[in-house]
N, C-alpha and C positions, 0 to 999 in steps of 0.2 A: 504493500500500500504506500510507503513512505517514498519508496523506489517510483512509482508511476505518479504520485506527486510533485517529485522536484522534477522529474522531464517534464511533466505537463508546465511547472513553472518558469521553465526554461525554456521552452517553445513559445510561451505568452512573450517572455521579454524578447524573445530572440523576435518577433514580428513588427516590436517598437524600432528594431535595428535594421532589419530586412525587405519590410512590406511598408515602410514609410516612406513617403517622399516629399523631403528630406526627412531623412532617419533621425530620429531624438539626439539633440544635443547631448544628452549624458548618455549616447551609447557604447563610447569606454568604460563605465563605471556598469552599463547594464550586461554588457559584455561578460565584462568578471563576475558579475551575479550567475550569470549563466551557464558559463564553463564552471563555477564552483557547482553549481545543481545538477550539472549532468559527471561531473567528475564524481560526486555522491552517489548517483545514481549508479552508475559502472561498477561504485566499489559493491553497492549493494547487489545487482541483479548484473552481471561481464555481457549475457548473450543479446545486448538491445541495440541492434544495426542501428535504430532510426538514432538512436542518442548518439554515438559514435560519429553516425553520419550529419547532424546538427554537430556535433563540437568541432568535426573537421569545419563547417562552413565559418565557425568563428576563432578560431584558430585564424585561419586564412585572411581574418581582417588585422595580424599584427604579423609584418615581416618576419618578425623574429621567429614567431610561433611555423612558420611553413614546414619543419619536420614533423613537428608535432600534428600538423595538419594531415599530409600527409599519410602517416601511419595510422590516425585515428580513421580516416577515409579507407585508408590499406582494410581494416579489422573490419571497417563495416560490408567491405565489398567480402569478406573471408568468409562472413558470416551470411550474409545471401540478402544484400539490398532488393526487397520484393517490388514487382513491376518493373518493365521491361523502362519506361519511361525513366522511372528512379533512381537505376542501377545505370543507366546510360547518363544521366546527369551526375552519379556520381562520380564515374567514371572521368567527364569531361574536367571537372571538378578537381580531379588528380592529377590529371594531363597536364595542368598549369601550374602543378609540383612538385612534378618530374623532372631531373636535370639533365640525363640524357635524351638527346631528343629521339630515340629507337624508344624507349619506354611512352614518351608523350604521345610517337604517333600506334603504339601497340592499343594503349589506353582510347585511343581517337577511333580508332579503326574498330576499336570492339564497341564500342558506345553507338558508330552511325549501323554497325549492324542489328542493336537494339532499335535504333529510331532513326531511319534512313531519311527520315523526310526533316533532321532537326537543323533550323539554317546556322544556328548559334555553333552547330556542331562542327560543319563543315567550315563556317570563318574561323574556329579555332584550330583546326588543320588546315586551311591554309595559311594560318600567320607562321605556325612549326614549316610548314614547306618553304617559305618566302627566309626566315632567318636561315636558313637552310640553301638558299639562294635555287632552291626548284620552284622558278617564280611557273615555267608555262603548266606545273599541277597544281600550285597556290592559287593560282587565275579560273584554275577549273574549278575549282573549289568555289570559290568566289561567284564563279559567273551561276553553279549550282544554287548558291544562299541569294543568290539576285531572282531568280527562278522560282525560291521558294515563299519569298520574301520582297516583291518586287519597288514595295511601299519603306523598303529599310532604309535611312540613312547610313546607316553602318555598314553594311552592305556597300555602298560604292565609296565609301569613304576609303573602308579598307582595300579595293578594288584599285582604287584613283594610287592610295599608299604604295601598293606593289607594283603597279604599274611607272612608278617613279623609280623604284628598288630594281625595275629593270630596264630602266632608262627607255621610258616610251613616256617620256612629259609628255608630248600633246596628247596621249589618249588619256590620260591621268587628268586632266583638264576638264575634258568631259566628262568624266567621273563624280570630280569633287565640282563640279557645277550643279550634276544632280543633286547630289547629297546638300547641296546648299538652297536650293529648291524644294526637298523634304523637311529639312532640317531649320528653316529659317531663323529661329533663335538659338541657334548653337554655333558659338565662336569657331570649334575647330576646323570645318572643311574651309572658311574661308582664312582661318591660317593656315592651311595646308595647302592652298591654292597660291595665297601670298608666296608661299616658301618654291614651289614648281615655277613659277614666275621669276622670283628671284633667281635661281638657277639658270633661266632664260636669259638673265640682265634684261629682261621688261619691267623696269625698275618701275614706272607709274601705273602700269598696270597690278604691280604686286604693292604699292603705297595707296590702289583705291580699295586691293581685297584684304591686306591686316585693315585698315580703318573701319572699313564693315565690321573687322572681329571685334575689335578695340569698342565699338558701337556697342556692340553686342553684350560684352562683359570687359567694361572699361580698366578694373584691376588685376587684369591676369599679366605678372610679370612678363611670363614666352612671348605673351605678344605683343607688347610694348617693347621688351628688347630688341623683335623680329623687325618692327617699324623703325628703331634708330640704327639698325644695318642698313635698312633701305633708302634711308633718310642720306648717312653717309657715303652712301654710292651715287646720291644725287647731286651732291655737293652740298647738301644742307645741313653742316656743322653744327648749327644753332640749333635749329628741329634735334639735332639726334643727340647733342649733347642735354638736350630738356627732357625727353626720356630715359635718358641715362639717372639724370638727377631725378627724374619719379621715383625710378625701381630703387636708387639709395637712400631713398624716401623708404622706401617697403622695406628694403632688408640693407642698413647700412654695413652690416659688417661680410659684405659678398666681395673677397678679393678679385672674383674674375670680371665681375659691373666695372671693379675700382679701374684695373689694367684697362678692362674697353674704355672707361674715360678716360683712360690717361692719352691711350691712341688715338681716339679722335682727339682730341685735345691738343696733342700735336699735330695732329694733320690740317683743324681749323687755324693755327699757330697761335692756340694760345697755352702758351709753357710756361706761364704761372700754373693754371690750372692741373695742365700733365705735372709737373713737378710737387704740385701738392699732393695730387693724384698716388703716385709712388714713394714720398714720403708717406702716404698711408697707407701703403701699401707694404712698407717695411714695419708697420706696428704689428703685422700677422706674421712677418718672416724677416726679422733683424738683422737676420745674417745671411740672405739671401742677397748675394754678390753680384747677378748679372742686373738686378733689380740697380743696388747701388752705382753701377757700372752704366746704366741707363742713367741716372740721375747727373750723372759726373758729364754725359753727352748732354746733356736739357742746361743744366744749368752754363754750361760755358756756348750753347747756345743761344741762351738767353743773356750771354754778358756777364756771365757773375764767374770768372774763369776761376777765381781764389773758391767758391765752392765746388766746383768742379773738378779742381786737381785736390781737395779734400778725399771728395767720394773716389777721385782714383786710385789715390793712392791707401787709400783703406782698403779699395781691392787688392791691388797690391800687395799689401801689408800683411793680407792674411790667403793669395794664393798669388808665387813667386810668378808661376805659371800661365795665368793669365794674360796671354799673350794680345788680344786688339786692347786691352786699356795700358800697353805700355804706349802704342803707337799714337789712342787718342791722350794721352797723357802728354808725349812728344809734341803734338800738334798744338795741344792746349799751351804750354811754354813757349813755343812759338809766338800765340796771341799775345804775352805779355812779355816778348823779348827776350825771354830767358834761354840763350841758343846754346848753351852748354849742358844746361839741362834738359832739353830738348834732345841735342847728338848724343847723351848718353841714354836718353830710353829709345831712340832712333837703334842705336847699337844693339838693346834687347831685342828689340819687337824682326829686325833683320835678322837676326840668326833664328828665331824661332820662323819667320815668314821670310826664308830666302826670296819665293819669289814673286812677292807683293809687291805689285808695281808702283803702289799710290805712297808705300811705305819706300821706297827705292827710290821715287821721284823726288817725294819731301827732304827727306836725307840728305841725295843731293843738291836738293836747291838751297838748304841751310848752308853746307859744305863749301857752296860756290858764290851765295849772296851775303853770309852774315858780316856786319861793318868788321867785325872784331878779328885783326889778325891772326890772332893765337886758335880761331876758332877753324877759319880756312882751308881748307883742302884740295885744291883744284884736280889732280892729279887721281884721287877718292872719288869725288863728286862724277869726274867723267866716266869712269867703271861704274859707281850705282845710275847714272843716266842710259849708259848705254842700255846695262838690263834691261832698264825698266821699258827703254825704248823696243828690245826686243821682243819681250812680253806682251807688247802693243803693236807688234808688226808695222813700227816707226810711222803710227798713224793717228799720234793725237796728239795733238797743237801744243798743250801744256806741258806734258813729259819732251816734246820738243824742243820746246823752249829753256827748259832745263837743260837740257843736254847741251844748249847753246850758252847757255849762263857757265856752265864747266870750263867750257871749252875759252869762255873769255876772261874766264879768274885764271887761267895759265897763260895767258899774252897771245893764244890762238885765235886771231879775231877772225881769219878767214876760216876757218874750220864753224868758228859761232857764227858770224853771216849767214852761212850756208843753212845751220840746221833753223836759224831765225826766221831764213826765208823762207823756209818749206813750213816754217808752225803755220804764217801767216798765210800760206798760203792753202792748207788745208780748215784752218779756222772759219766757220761760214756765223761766227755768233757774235754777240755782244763785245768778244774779251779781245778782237783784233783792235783795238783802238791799241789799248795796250804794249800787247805783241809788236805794233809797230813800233812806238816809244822804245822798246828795248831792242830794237834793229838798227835802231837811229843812233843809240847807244854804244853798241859795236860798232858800229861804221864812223864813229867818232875817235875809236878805242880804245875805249870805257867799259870795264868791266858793269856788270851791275850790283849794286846792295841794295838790299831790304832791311828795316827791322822792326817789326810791328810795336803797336803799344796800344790793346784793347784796354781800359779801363772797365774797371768795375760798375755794373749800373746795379739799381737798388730793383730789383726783379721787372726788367723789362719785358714786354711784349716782345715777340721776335718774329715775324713772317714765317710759314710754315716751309718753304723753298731754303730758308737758313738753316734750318734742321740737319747741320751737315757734321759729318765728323770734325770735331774740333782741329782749324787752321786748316781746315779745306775751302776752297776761292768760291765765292759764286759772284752772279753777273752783277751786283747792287754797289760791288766795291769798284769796278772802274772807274767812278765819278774821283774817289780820292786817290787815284793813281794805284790803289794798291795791286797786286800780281792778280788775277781772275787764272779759273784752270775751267776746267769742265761745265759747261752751262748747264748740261743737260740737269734731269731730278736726277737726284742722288738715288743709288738704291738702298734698301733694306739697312738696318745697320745690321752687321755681323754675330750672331750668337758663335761662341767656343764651343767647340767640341768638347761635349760629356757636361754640357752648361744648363741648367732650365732657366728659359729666360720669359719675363712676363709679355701681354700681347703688346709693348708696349716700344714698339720700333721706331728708334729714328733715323734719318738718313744717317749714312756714313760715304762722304763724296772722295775726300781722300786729295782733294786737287792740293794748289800751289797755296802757301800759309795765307789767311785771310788778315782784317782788321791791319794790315801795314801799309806803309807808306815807302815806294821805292825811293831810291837816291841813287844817280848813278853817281861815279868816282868825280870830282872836280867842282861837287856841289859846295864844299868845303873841305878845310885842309884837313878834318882829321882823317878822311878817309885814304885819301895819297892816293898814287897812280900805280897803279899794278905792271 
């Protein structure tokens, strides 16, 4: 008696959790009322499938519990779940707590032979087929629960799904169109369609179907995230960095929201933001290095080169190894003059990067341009030019021009002419004004010098095209005479091998040192004539 009481009060509560919609807010607390009355029940009377087969189904509503699920399902089916309907559902029931998928689809297969006609049945074998990547019998499946179920949103939603999973977006289109037709108040198919669109780069077309979902159920993080990718592929920095700050509104402490604001953040160019960004980003991982090591890029990109060579050298400091923050470390010294400290992590980052061209180029443009004689190398300079020149299959303007500046800090003026000529004459950009300035130079027979002198700003804005590896050239510095190298965008910045680094890239251009001011020899006496 006691026995067929707590099930029967078990099944009462279990119907506030199951058959509600929405299920009772306290249906964790009713949960564990439940499983305690059927766990009593068990100990009192072992042979009761239906109890067994009710504990698995709330088992199954806590992660953790899924063995527990599982086996409790396992004992009811041992024991002879009655009706063909029942024993097929339980069956399905277990299928999704199976880890090998041979057992999910054994369990699949014996259940549609209980109830061949169950659509629920078949889209849960086809989702085992499709992770399985047997999309043309997942689709059969599918196109069967479409058959049986013609009126099912789920049905072509998961249809449209696999159909993506086998790379046939436009039929997947049609899919999640229907489903969206069925379905009209449910956000996912048209964030599912957003996402097939995106894939497409139909970037307005997939910014009018998230806003439908966003319509629909305006606080679901996924798809407010989905709209500030979309946003960002549009060019709209503003829009996508506002949704960025919603969702860290919902969940501030998500390092991976923080890293995508820090990225757009730089890509809009604003590196206050990215650099707060990963300053909070280091409150979850302090000692996460390429993190710091991005910072040390942002901030000397923003002009603060004294926090900059901070964070580099803290990388540094605690991994010897770390071979691109010697070179952006070298480059950052550049920006504020320091050309001895510069040629001496120039010398690191070259023996671990023989044959980095941008790091070969720099090297010897310090080498052959710095005022300071003791610093000089001509004879150096023209060996690291040459490589790099090799490396380049003697075809780009900057590393040309270098190799020309070598060649004229050893009194070779006709040997620099020559490669002067040819920079400028492959140069189709911004930074030939220059390049000729330093032709005019040689043909006077005048070596050239550089020596920069960035000052510190109190956290400026920085254009998002300056995002470049510290004392690499871009096109904005010609106006002040300074050296320009490479116009084009910088790519990626570099992650090290065996590095996790956040999503949070900035250029690394690598050209000729920026923020300087050239002098050629004769501008005054300290420099003297070579």
């Amino acid at each position: 008696m006691l026995a067929s009481t707590l099930r029967q009060r078990a099944e009462l509560i279990s119907r506030q959790i199951f058959d509600q919609n929405p299920p009772d807010p306290r249906w964790p607390q009713l949960r564990k009322i439940a499983i305690q009355d059927l766990q009593q029940t068990l100990e009192l009377k072992a042979d009761q499938e239906s109890a067994y087969r009710l504990l698995g189904r709330l088992y199954m509503l806590q992660r953790d519990d899924r063995q527990k699920a599982r086996e409790a399902l396992t004992k009811a089916l041992e024991l002879g779940v009655e009706g063909r309907e029942d024993r097929a559902q339980t069956l399905l029931m277990r299928s999704g707590l199976q880890i090998e998928e041979e057992a999910k689809l054994a369990d699949l297969n014996e259940a549609l032979k209980l109830s061949e006609n169950d659509a629920g049945i078949y889209r849960a074998r086809a989702q085992v087929r499709a992770s399985a990547s047997n999309f043309t019998e997942a689709l059969a499946d599918l196109d069967k629960a479409i058959e049986l179920e013609p009126k099912s949103a789920e049905n072509y939603l998961l249809r449209g799904l696999t159909l993506v999973a086998a790379e046939r977006p436009q039929e997947a289109l049609a899919d999640l169109d229907k489903a969206i037709e069925l379905a009209p108040r449910s956000p996912l198919p048209s964030m599912q369609k957003a996402r097939v669109l995106s894939t497409l780069k139909k970037w307005d077309e997939a910014l009018a179907a998230i806003n439908k979902a966003i319509e629909i159920q305006p606080n679901l993080a996924q798809t407010i995230l989905l709209r500030a990718t979309i946003y960002k592929e549009l060019g709209k920095y503003s829009e996508a960095l506002g949704d960025l700050d919603t969702i860290l509104k919902m969940a501030p402490n998500s390092p991976q929201v923080l890293a995508l604001h820090a990225q757009f953040s730089i890509q809009a160019g604003q590196m206050e933001k990215a650099i707060t960004d990963l300053v909070g980003l280091l409150k979850f991982s302090p000692d996460n290095l390429p993190i710091k090591y991005q910072l040390g890029l942002l901030y000397t990109a923003n002009k603060q080169p004294v926090e900059g060579l901070k964070q580099l050298s803290e990388v540094l400091s605690k991994d010897p190894e770390f071979t691109a923050a010697y070179r952006v470390r070298a480059n950052t010294y550049l920006n504020i003059g320091k050309h001895a400290e510069a040629i001496a992590d120039f010398e690191e980052a070259n023996k671990r990067e023989p044959d980095n061209s941008e790091t070969l180029n720099n090297f010897a443009w310090v080498l052959a341009t710095s005022p300071d004689d003791k610093l000089r190398d001509g004879k150096r300079a023209i060996e690291l030019a040459t490589k790099a020149c090799e490396l380049t299959d003697y075809k780009t303007p900057h590393i040309l021009s270098t190799l020309a500046a070598a060649y004229a800090e050893t009194g070779d003026f006709e040997t620099a002419k020559k490669w002067s000529a040819k920079s400028i004459e492959l140069e189709q950009g911004e930074i030939k004004e220059q390049l000729e300035k330093e032709l005019e130079s040689y043909q006077e027979g005048k070596p050239w010098r550089e020596m920069q002198s960035m000052e510190e700003q109190a956290g400026e804005e920085t254009d998002s095209d300056a995002v470049a590896e510290p004392g690499s050239k871009d096109s904005s510095s010609k106006d002040s005479g300074e050296k320009p190298g490479n116009d084009s965008a910088p790519p990626a910045a570099e992650e090290p091998a065996g590095q996790s680094t956040p999503a949070t890239q900035t250029a690394e251009d690598g050209d000729k040192p920026d923020q300087g001011a050239e002098k050629s020899v004769g501008d005054d006496d300290a420099d003297g004539d070579k």
